[in-house]
C-alpha positions in Angstrom: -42.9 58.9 30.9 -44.1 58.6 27.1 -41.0 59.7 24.9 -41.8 61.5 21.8 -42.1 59.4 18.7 -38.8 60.9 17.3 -36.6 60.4 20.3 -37.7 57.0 20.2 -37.2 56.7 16.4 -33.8 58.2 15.9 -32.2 56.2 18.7 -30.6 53.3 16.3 -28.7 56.1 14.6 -27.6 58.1 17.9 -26.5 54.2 19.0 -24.5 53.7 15.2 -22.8 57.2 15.7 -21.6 56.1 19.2 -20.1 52.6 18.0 -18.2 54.9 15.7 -17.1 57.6 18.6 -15.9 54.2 20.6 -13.9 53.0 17.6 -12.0 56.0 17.1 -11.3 56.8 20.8 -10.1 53.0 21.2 -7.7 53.2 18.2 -6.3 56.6 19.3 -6.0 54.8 23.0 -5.0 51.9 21.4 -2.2 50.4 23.5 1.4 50.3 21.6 1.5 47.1 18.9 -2.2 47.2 18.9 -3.7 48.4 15.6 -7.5 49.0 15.9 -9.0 48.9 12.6 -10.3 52.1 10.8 -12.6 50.5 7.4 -15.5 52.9 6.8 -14.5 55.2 9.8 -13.8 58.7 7.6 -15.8 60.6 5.2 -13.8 61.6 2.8 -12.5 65.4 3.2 -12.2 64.7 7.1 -10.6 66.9 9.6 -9.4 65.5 12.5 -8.8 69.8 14.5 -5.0 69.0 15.1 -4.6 66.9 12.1 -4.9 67.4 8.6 -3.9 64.5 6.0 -4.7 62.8 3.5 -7.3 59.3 3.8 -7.5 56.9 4.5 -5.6 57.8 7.5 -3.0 55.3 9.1 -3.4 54.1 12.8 0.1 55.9 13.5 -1.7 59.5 12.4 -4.2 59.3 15.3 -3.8 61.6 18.3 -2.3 59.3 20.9 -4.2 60.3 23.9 -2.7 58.6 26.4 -3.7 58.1 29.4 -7.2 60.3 28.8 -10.0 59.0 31.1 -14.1 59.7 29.3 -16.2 60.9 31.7 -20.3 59.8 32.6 -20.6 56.8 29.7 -23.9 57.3 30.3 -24.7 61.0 29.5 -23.3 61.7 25.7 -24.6 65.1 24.4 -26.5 64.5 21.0 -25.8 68.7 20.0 -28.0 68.0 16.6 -28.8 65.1 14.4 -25.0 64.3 13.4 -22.9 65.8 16.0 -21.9 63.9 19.8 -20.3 65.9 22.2 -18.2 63.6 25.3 -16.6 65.5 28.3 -12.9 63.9 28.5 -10.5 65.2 31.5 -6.8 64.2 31.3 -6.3 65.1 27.3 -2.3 65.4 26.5 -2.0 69.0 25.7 -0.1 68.8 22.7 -3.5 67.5 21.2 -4.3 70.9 21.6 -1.0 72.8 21.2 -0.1 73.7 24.4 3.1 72.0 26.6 3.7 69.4 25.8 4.0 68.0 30.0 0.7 68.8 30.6 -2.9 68.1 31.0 -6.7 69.8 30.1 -10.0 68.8 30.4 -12.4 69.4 28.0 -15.1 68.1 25.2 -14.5 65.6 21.9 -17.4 66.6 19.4 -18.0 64.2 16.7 -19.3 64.9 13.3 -20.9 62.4 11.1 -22.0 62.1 7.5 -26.2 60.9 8.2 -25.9 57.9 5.5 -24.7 55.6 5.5 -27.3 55.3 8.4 -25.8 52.4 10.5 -21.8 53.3 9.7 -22.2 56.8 9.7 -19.1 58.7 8.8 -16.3 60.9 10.8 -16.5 64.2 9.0 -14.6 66.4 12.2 -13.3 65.5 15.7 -12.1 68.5 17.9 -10.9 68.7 21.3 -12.2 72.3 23.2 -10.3 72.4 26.4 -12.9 74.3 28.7 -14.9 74.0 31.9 -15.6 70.4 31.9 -12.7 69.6 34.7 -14.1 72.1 37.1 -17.7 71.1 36.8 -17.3 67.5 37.5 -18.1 66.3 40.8 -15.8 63.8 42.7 -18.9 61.1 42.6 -19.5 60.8 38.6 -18.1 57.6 37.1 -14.4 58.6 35.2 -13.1 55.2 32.8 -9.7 54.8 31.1 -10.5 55.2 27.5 -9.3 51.9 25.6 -11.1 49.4 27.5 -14.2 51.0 27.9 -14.4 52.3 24.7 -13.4 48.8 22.9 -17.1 47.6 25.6 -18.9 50.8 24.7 -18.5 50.5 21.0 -19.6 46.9 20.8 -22.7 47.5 23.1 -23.8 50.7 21.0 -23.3 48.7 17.8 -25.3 45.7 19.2 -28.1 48.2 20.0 -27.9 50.3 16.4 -28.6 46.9 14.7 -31.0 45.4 17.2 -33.4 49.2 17.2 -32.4 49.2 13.2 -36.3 49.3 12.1 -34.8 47.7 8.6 -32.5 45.0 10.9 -31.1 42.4 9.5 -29.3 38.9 11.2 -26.3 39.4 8.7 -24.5 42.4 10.4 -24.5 40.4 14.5 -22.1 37.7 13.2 -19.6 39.9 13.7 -20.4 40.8 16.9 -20.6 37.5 18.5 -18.1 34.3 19.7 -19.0 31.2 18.5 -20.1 29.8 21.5 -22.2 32.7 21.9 -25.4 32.5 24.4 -28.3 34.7 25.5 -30.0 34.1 28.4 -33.2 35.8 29.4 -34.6 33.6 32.4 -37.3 32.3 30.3 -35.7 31.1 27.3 -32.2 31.6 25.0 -30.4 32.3 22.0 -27.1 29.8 20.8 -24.6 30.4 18.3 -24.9 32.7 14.7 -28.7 30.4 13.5 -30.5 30.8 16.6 -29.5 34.8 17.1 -30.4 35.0 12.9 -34.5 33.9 14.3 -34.5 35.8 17.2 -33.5 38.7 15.0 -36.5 38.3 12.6 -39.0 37.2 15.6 -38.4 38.9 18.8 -36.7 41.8 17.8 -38.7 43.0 15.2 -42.0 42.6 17.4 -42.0 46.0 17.7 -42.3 48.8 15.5 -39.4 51.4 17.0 -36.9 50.8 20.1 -34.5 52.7 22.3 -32.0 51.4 24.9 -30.8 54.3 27.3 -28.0 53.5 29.4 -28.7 54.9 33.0 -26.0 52.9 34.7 -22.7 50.7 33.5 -19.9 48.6 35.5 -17.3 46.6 33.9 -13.9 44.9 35.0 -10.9 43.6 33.2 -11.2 39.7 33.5 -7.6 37.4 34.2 -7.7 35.5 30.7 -8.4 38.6 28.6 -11.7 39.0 28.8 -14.5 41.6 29.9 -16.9 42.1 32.3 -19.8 44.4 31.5 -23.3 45.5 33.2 -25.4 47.6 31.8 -28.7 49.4 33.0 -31.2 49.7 30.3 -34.1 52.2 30.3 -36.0 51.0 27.0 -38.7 52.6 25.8 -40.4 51.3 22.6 -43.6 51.8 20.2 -46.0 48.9 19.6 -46.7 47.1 15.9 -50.1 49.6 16.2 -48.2 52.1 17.1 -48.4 52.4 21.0 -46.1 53.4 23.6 -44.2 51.0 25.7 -41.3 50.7 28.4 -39.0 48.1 29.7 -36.3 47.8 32.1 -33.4 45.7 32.2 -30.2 44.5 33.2 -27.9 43.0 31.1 -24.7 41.4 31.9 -21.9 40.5 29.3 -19.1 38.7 28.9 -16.7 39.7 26.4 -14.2 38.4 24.4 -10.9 40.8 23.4 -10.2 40.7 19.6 -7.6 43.0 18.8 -7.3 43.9 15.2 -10.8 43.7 15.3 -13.3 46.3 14.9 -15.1 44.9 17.8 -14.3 42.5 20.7 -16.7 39.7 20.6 -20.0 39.1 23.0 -19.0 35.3 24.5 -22.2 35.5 26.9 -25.7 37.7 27.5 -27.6 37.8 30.5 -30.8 39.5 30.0 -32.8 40.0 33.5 -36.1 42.2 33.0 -36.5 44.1 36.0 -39.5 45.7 34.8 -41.6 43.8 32.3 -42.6 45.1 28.8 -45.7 47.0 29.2 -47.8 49.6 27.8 -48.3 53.4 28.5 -50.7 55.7 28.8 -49.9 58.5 25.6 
């Protein structure tokens, strides 16, 4: 299926306003003693629903959510161009004023400023306690908050830079260990130099890129590390301006930095499942 231009287009700056949903729900799931940055995370003026104070806001003021689980990674509802929606089941209710002993499910929605484009800026977060617990089925995919989010938020970040159609090598050093390796089969990437070329080259072959995420696994490693897998749907336009598509799997290895904005990529496995071809428009 050939995307529309703008779907295709836009995705770097749905990915950059999920990095930033992933950093705020990992610092308000942060676990206690662990202080998860927030640099260029509010608009000024912002309005956190059951909060309102002064910025820049202290790690302390966040809504400690607990043991809040996000529901279907996969499926975040873009409502307009700078507002995310994410179903969440397991919310404290004090969050929203109710007893303090129990429970909802419900929806986050995100607000963002739209520049700056690739650290777009939190203008409201507010929980609605609704439907969203009694509409899930048993068989969609439910993940504690911290982990994933601290995964999510350095995947979606990877992505805003690497779709970015200004990108630049500068912003991936601090994504990345410095042992860092990409494997794709066919060739790889080593350490902050080689990514910098692959940057310029590879990734800028084309002229617009999106990564959907139709499927994700992860698991806690023994020595504080991350396993991750991700299904990528990626659908992308041609120098001349012609559609393309993509499948792949990737499968990461992740360092833990806390007091980091993001945990650090040790290790990329890139397998193409489907080859980069073109459409039919």
């Amino acid at each position: 299926m050939v995307l529309p231009d703008e779907t295709v287009q836009r995705s770097y700056l749905e990915q950059a306003q999920l990095a930033q949903v992933h950093r705020w729900l990992a610092a308000a799931c942060a676990p206690p003693g662990t202080a998860e940055p927030l640099d260029e995370m509010f608009a000024p003026g912002a309005r956190l629903h059951w909060l309102d104070a002064a910025l820049p806001l202290a790690v302390e003021q966040l809504p400690a959510l607990g043991s809040a689980e996000l529901i279907e990674v996969e499926t975040p509802e873009f409502l307009d161009a700078h507002s995310v929606r994410l179903p969440v089941t397991r919310v404290p209710a004090r969050v929203a004023g109710a007893d303090a002993g129990d429970t909802l499910d419900g929806t986050l929605t995100f607000s963002f400023t739209v520049e700056p484009a690739l650290l777009p800026q939190l203008t409201t977060v507010v929980f609605a306690d609704g439907p969203s617990g009694a509409w899930v089925p048993e068989e969609q995919s439910v993940h504690p908050i911290h982990p994933v989010s601290r995964i999510l938020g350095l995947k979606h970040r990877w992505h805003a830079l690497v779709e970015d159609p200004q990108r630049s090598a500068a912003p991936f050093a601090e994504l990345i260990s410095a042992d860092f390796v990409m494997d794709w089969g066919d060739g790889s990437v080593r350490g902050e130099a080689e990514l910098a070329d692959w940057v310029t080259s590879s990734a800028s072959a084309v002229s617009a890129a999106r990564h959907d995420l139709v499927s994700f696994d992860w698991a806690a490693l023994d020595d504080g590390a991350y396993r991750a897998q991700f299904g990528l749907e990626w659908s992308g336009r041609s120098r001349s301006g012609k559609p393309m598509a993509a499948r792949s799997e990737h499968r990461w290895r992740i360092r833990e930095r806390p007091g980091h904005r993001y945990a650090a990529i040790e290790r990329m496995d890139v397998e193409l499942v489907v080859p980069f071809h073109l459409l039919s428009p």
